[in-house]
N, C-alpha and C positions, 0 to 999 in steps of 0.2 A: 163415370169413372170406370165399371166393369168393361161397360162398353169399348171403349180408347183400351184399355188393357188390353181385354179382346180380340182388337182391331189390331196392334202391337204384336200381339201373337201370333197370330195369323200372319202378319206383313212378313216375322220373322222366316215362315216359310213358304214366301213367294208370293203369299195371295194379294191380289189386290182388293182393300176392304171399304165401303163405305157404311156409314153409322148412322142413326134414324135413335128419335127420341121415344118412339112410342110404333103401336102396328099400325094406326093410320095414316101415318107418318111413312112407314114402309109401304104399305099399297100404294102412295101415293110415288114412290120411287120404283116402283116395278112396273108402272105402269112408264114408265122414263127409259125404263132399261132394262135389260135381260143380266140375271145373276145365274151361276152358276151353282149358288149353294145360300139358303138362307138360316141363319143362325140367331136365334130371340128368344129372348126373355121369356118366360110363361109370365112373370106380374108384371104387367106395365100399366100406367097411364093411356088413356084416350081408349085405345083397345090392346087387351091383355092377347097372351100366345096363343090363346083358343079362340078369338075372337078372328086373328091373325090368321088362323089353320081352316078355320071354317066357312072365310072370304077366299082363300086360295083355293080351298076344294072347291066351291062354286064358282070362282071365276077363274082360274087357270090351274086345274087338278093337277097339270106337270111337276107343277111346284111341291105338292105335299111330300114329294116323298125325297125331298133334298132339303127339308128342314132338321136344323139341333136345336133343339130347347135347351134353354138352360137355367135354373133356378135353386135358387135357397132354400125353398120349400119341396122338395122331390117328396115327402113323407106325408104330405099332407093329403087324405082320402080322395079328394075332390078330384086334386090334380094327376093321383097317379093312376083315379080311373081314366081321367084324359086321356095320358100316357099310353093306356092300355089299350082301349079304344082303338089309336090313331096308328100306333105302335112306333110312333114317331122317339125319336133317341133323345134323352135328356142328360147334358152331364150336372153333375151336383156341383153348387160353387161350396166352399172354393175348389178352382182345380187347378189339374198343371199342364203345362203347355202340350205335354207326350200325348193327356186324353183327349184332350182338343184337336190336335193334328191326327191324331188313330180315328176317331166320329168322322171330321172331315172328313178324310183320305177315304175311309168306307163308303163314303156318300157321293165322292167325287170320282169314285171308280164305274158310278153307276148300279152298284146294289141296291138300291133304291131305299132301302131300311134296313134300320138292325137287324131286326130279324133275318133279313132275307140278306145279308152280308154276313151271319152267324155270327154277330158282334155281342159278343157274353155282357150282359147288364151289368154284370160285377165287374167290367174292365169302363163303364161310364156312370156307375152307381153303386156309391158305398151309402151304407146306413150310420145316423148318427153313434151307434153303440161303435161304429170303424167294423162291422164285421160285412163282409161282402154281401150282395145278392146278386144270385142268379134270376134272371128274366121266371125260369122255369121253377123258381120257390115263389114264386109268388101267388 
């Protein structure tokens, strides 16, 4: 269902989307086709968004730095050292179409990462208390 939302969103402004149920599900679609931007889940099935991140840095590094994670859990330790790590963009569900298309648009300009687009964490990640963070409080 997030996914087709998603998909929805994005169609809204122009992109062309296809959807995969899980990451091995997506390698197996990239190896079918060249995508311009890939956007996942961090929890899934079969293989989760780190699973997903760690197949593309070893078999076609291009790709890492044109991925958006996106997940429910953004707070949770494990994951935000992923995050951190990778420096890969996540937005927090729920979200609204503006931060979705603002992450895109950053990534489809060729910035290659937030960081390196100087895309403020607080403009793709609130905290459940709703108070902003910065990439650089953390």
């Amino acid at each position: 269902m997030i996914a087709t939302l998603l998909a929805d969103m994005l169609g809204l402004h122009g992109h062309t989307v296809d959807t995969v149920a899980n990451g091995a599900m997506a390698l197996r679609q990239l190896q079918e086709r060249t995508y311009d931007l890939i956007v996942s889940d961090l929890q899934m099935p079969v293989l989760d968004g780190r699973g997903l991140y760690q197949e593309l840095k070893r078999s076609r590094p291009d790709l890492v730095k044109r991925i958006v994670f996106v997940t429910g859990n953004a707070e949770d330790p494990v994951w935000r050292r992923f995050l951190s790590d990778t420096g890969a963009p996540c937005v927090s569900k729920p979200f609204t179409i503006e931060t979705i298309h603002r992450v895109t648009q950053h990534l489809l300009r060729g910035a290659g990462s937030a960081r390196e687009a100087r895309l403020p964490w607080r403009d793709i990640h609130s905290s459940p208390a709703g108070k902003s963070q910065n990439r650089a409080d953390r």
